[in-house]
C-alpha positions in Angstrom: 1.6 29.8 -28.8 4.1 32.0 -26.4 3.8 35.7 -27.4 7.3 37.5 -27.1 6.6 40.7 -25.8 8.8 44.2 -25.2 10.0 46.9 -27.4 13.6 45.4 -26.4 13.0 41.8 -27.4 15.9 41.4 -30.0 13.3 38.7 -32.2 10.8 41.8 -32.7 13.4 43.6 -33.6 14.8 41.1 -36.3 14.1 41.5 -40.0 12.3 38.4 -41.1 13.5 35.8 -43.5 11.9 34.8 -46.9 10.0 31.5 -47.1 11.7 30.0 -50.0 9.0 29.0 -51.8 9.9 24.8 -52.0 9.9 25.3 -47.7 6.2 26.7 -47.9 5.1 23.0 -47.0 7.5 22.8 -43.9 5.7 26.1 -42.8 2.1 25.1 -43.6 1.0 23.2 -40.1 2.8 26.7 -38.3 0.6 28.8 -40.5 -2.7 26.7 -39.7 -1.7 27.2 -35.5 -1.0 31.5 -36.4 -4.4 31.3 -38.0 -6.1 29.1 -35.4 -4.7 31.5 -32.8 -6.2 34.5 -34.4 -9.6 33.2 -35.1 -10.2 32.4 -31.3 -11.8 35.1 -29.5 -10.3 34.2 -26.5 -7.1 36.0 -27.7 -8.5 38.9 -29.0 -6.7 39.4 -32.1 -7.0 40.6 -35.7 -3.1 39.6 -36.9 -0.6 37.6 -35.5 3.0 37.8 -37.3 5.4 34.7 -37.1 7.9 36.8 -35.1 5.2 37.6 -32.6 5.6 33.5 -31.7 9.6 33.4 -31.6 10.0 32.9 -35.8 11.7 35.0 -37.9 9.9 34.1 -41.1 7.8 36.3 -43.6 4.4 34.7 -42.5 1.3 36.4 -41.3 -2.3 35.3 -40.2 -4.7 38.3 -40.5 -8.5 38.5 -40.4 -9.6 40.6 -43.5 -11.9 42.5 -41.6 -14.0 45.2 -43.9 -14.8 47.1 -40.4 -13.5 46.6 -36.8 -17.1 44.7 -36.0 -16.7 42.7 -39.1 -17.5 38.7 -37.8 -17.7 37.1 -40.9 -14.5 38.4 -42.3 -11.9 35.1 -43.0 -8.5 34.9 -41.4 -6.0 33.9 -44.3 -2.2 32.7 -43.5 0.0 34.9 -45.9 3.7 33.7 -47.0 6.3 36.2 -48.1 3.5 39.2 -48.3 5.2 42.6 -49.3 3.0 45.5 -50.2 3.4 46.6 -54.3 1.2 49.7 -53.5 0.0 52.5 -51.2 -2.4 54.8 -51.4 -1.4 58.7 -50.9 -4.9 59.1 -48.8 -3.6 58.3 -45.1 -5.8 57.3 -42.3 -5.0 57.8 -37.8 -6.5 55.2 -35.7 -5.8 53.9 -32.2 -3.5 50.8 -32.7 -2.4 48.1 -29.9 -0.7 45.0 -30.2 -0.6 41.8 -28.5 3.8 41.8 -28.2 3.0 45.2 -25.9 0.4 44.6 -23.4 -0.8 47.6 -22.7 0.0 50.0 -25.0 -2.0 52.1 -27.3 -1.1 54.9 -29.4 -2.2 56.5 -32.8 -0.8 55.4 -36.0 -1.1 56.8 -39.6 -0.7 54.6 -42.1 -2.0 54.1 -46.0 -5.9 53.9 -46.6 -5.3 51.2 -48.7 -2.6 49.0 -50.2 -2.3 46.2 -52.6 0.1 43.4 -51.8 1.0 40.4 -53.2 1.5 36.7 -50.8 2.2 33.4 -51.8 -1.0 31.3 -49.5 -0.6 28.0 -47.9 -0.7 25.7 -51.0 2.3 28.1 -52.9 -0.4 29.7 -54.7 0.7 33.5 -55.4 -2.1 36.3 -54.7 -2.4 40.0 -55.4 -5.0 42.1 -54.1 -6.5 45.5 -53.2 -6.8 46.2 -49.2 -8.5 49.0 -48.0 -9.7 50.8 -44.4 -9.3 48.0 -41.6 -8.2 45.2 -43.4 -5.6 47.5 -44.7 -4.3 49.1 -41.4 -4.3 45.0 -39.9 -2.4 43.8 -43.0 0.3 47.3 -42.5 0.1 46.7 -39.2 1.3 42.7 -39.4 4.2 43.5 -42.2 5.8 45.8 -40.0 6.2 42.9 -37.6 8.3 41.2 -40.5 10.4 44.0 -40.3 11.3 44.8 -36.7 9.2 47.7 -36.7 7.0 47.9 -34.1 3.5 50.1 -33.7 4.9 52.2 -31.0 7.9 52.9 -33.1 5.3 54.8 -35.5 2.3 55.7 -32.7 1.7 59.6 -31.5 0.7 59.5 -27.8 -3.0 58.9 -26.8 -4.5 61.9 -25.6 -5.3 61.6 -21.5 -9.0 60.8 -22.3 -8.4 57.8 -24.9 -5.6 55.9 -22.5 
């Protein structure tokens, strides 16, 4: 899978399009490649958001990591996931992502959030995300909307670069 990198790249920038629920099969052997992407360590990833690979659909692989050296956690393929829910209790953590090589910055986003997804087999889910699975999950759906993490990111102080 070719990452598309750059804050300029006009298919990061792109609001996704809904995966119409009778298309989910079409989408299901693209969703099985996001996932197998993320789950080897070789690539170093947590999330990978179909317009991180050059498709503008709502679909997102995550690893539903409890903390950030979580191994057992799954990786799930998520169609159409929109978050129902965020917590008022906010959270700032370093944040990098694999469309900006090299960049880091802090991000505040929800402690938790439940969101609802449609999975691989058009079965519809709902379900409570909190800490690091939450921030991975905010972090993926913003992908879905153009929205990059540096859009969101304070600077990293000199000593955390």
């Amino acid at each position: 899978m070719l990452i598309q990198t750059g804050t300029d790249n006009p298919t990061l920038r792109e609001v996704s399009a809904p995966v119409p629920p009778d298309q989910i099969r079409k989408w299901k052997k693209f969703a099985a490649q996001m996932v197998d992407y993320v789950e080897n360590p070789k690539n170093a990833s947590c999330g990978l958001a179909a317009p991180q690979v050059g498709k503008n659909v709502r679909l997102v692989a995550v690893t539903l990591l409890k903390t950030w050296d979580d191994e057992s956690a799954p990786t799930v393929a998520m169609f159409n996931p929109e978050i129902v829910a965020r917590s008022a209790e906010v959270t700032t953590e370093k944040e990098g992502c694999l469309s900006l090589p090299g960049c880091g910055g802090l991000v505040t986003r929800a402690a938790a959030v439940r969101l609802k997804w449609t999975d691989k087999d058009g079965k519809p889910h709902e379900r409570n995300f909190a800490g690091t699975s939450a921030r991975i999950v905010q972090h993926e759906l913003d992908h879905l909307d153009g929205v990059l993490f540096m859009d969101k990111a304070l600077p990293l102080p000199p000593d955390n670069a």
